[in-house]
Structure formats: structure tokens, C-alpha cells
VEXDREN-2710 file (C-alpha; in Angstrom, 1 decimal):
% VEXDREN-2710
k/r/px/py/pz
1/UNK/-92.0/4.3/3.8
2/UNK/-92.9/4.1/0.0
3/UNK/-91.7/7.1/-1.2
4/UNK/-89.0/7.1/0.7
5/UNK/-88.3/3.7/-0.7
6/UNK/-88.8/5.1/-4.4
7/UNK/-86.5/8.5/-3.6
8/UNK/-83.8/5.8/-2.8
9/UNK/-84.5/3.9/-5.7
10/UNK/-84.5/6.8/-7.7
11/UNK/-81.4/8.3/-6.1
12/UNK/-79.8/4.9/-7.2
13/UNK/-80.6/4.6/-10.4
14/UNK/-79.7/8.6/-10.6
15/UNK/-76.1/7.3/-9.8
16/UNK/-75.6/3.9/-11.3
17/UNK/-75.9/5.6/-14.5
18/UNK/-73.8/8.7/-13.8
19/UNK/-71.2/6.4/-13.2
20/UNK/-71.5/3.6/-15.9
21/UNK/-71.9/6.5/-18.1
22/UNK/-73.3/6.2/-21.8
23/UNK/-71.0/4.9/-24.6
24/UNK/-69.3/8.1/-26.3
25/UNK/-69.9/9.1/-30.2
26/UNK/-66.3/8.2/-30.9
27/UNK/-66.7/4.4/-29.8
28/UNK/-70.0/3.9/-31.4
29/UNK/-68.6/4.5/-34.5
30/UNK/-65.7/2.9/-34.4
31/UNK/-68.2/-0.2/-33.4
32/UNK/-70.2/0.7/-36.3
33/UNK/-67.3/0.4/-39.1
34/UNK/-65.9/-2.9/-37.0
35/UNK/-69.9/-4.2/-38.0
36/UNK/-69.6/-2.7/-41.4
37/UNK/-66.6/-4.3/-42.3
38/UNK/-67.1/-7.8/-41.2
39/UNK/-70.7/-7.5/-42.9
40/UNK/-68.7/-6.2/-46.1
41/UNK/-66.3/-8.7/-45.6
42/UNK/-67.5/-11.5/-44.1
43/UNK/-71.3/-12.1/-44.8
44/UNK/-72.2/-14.6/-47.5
45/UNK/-72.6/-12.9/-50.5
46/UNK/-75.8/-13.7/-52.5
47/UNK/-76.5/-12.2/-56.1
48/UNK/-79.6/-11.8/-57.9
49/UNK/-81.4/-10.7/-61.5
50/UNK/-84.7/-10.4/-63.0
51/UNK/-86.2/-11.2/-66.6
52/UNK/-89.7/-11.1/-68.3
53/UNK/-91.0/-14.6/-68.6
54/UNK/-94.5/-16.2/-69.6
55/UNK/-95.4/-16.7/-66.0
56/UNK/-94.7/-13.5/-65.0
57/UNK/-91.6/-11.6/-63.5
58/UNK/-88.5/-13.9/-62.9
59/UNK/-86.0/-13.4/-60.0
60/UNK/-83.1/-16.1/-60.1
61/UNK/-80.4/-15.5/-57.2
62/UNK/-76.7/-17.3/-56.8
63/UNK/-74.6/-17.7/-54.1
64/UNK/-71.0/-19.1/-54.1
65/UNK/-72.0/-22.7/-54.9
66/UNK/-74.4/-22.2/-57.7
67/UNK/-78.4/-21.0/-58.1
68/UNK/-80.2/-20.7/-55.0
69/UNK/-83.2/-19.1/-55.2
70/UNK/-85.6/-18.7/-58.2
71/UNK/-89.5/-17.7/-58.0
72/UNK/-92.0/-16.2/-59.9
73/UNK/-95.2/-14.4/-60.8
74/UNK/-94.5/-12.7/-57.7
75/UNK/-93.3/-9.0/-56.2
76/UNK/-89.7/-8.3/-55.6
77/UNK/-89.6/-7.9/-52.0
78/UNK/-91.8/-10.9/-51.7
79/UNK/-88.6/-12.6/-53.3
80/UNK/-86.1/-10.6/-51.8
81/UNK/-87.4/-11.3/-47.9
82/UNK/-87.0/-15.2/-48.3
83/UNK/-83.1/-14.2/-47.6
84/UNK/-81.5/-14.2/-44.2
85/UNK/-81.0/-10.5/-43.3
86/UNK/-77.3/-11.5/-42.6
87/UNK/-76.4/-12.1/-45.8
88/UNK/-75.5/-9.7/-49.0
89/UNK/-77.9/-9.1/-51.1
90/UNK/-76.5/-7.5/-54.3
91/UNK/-78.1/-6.6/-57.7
92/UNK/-76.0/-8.6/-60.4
93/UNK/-77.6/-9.2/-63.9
94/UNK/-73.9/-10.5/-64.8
95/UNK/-73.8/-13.1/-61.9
96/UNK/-77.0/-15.2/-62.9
97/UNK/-76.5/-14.3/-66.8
98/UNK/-76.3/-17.9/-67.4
99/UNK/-79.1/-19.0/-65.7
100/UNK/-81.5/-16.5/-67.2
101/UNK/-80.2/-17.4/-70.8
102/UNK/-81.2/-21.0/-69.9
103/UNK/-84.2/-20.3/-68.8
104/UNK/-85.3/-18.1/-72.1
105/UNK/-84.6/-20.9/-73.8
106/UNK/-86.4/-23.5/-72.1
107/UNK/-89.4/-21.0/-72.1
108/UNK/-88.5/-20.9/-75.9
109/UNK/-89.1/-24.7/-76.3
110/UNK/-85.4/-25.4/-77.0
111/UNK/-84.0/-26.8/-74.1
112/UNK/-85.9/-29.6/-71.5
113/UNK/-83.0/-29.4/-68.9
114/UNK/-80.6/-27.7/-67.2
115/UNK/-76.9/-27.4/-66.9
116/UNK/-76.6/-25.5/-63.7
117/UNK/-74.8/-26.2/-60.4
118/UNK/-77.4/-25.2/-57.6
119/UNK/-77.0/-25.3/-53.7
120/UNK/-79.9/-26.8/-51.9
121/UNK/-77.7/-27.2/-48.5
122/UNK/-80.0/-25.2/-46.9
123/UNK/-82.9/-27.8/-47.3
124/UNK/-83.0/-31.0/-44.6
125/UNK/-81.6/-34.4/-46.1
126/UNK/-84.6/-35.7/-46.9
127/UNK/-85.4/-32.9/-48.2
128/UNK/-82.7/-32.8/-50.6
129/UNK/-83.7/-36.6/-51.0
130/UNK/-86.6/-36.1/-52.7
131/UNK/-85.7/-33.5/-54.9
132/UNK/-83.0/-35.3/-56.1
133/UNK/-85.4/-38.1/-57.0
134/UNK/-87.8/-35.2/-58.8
135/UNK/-84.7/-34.2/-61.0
136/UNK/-84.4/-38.1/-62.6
137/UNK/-88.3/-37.0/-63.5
138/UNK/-87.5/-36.8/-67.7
139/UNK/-89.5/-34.0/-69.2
140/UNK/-93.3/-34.6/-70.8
141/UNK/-93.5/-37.4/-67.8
142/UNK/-95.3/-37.5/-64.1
143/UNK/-94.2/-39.1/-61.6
144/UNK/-96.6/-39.3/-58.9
145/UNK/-95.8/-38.4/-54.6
146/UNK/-96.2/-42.0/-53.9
147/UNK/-93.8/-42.7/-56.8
148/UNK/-91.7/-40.6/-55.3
149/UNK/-91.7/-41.8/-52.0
150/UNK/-91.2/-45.7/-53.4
151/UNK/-87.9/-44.1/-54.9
152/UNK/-87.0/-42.9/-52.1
153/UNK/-87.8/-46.6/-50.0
154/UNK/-90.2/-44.8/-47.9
155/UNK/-93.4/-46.0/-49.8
156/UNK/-95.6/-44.6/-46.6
157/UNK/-94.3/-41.0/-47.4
158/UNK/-96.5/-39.8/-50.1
159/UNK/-97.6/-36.8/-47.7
160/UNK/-93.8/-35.8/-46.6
161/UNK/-92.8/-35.4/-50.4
162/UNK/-95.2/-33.3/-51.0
163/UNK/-94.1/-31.3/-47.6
164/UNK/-90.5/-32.0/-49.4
165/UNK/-91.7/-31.0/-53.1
166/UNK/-93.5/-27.4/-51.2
167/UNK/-90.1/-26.2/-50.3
168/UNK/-88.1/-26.7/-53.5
169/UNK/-86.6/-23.3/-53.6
170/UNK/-85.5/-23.9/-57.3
171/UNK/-88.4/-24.6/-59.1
172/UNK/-88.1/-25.3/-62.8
173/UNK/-85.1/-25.8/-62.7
174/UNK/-85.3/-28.4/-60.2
175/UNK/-88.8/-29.9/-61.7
176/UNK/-91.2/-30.5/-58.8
177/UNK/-93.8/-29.6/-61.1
178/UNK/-93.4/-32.9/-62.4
179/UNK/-95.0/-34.6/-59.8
180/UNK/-98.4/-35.2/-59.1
181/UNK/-101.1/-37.0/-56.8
182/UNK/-102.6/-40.3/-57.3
183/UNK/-106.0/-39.6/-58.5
184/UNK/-104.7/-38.2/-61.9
185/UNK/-105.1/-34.3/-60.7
186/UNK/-102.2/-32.0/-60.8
187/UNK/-102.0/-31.9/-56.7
188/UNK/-99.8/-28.8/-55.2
189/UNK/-97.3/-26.3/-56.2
190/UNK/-95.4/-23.7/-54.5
191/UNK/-94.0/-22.0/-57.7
192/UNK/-95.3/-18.8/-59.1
193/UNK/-99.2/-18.9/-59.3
194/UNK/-99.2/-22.0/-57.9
195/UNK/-101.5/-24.9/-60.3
196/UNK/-101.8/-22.8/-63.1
197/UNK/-98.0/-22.2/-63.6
198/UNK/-97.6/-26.0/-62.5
199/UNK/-100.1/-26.7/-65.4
200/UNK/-98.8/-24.4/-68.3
201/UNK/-95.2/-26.0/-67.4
202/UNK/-96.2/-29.7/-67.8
203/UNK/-98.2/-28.1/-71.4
204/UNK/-95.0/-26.7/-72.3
205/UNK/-92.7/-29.9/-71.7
206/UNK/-96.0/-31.5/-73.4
207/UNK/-96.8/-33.6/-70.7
208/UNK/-100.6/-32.3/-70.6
END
């Protein structure tokens, strides 16, 4: 009774597909250039550049509304996989020319702040909260997470900011660095090699 239930099974099968049939060469292609061209077309479009800098290589990445993404002291593809695979990645040194030559110069001493619009609308509200607190931080200052979270009306949400400050995708320019713990010690940071970058940017804006 089993294999005869399997044979029929089998048989089954053996027909369902001979009639559905398998899509033909012709209409998977044409299925391919529909993707193609609403990925070409459609798909948010994200451009990115590199540069030498003293903590390492830089990667800086725009989008339609401003800077997005910037990190470094890291690989390339570590940069390059923080992006949705459904958007368009595309090598641009032109596109984030501005933002590099305002970086070079506050690596250069000669600038303290940025004039750069940046899209964060990817972050939570309260995350975007906080680091809009961290940018009214004035260069060679501190601010401390509890500070922070007094700004912010939330005095009990030292821990949160930090959660907040950890996913800053714009560091630097957006200057979580600028915070830090309670007890006087430079607490966490996300950016590049994490305290020691943290440290030689507070050095630089003389803070340290």
C-alpha cells in the first residue's frame, strides 16, 4: 500500500509539473530588465567617497537630502554593508566633494563646525532627539549623558542617550563625541576606533 501510495504520488507530481510547465528563457528575461529598470530607476540612490584622514580611512556617503553615512578607521565593505541592499550604491568623489573638503579642514584645525545638510530620518525620534541636543554641544566642551538627557526633559535617560549617541550614523560631523559619562571618563563611542578616536577628537577641538 506504500509504494503504491508513493508511485501515485510520484506519478502526480510527474504531471503537475508537465503541465504548469517551467517559466521559458524569453519571459525570464523580460522579468529580469522589468527588475533592472525599476532598480535603475526607482531605487534610492545613495553616493559615496573616500579620503586619507588622521584616524584612518574616511568613507562619507549622501543621499538626496544631504550626508548620510560617514565612518572611519574601518574596511570598505564594513562601511559599505551598513546600506540596504535595495538601494544604489554608486562611487562618486564629486557628490560628497563638499563634505570631504570640510572635513580636511576641520582635521586641519580651521574649522570647529559644519555647514552641511544631513538626513538622520532613518534614526527613531528620540533618537534624532538626542542628537539634535549633541549638535548645540560647542566645540572644546563636554556635555555629559545625563546632561543630555536633562536637555532632553528625560533626566532618568542617561542610559537611552548613550543607546541614542551609539547609533549616530554621522559622527564628527554630528559631535557625539562630545559627550561623556558622569565620573569624568570619556564613556562610549561608536566612531572609528572607538575611545581612542573619541579621545584624539576632543584633543583636537582642545577639550582634553
Amino acid at each position: 500500500m506504500t509504494t503504491q501510495k508513493s508511485k501515485n504520488e510520484v506519478f502526480v507530481v510527474k504531471h503537475l509539473r508537465s503541465a504548469l510547465g517551467s517559466p521559458m528563457e524569453t519571459a525570464l528575461s523580460r522579468s529580469r530588465e522589468r527588475v533592472n529598470k525599476w532598480f535603475a530607476e526607482e531605487a534610492p540612490l545613495i553616493q559615496w567617497g573616500e579620503m586619507s584622514s588622521p584616524l584612518g580611512p574616511l568613507f562619507a556617503a549622501v543621499n538626496e537630502r544631504g550626508l548620510c553615512a560617514l565612518d572611519f578607521g574601518r574596511q570598505e565593505s564594513e562601511f559599505l554593508q551598513r546600506f540596504d541592499n535595495r538601494t544604489r550604491l554608486e562611487k562618486d568623489p564629486k557628490a560628497v566633494q563638499r563634505v570631504l573638503v570640510q572635513l580636511r579642514e576641520y582635521f586641519a584645525g580651521d574649522r570647529s563646525s559644519f555647514n552641511l545638510p544631513v538626513d538622520i530620518s532613518q534614526l527613531t525620534p528620540f533618537q534624532r532627539s538626542v542628537l539634535e541636543v549633541a549638535c548645540r554641544i560647542a566645540p572644546g566642551q563636554v556635555w555629559t549623558y545625563h546632561r543630555v538627557a536633562e536637555e532632553l526633559g528625560r533626566p532618568r535617560s542617561s542610559r537611552p542617550v548613550g543607546g541614542a549617541l551609539a547609533r549616530n550614523p554621522i559622527p564628527i560631523v554630528i559631535p557625539c563625541h562630545r559627550v561623556v559619562a558622569s565620573d569624568g571618563s570619556l564613556g562610549g563611542y561608536s566612531g572609528g576606533s572607538g575611545l581612542k578616536a573619541k579621545r584624539w577628537l576632543l584633543r583636537l577641538e582642545g577639550a582634553l
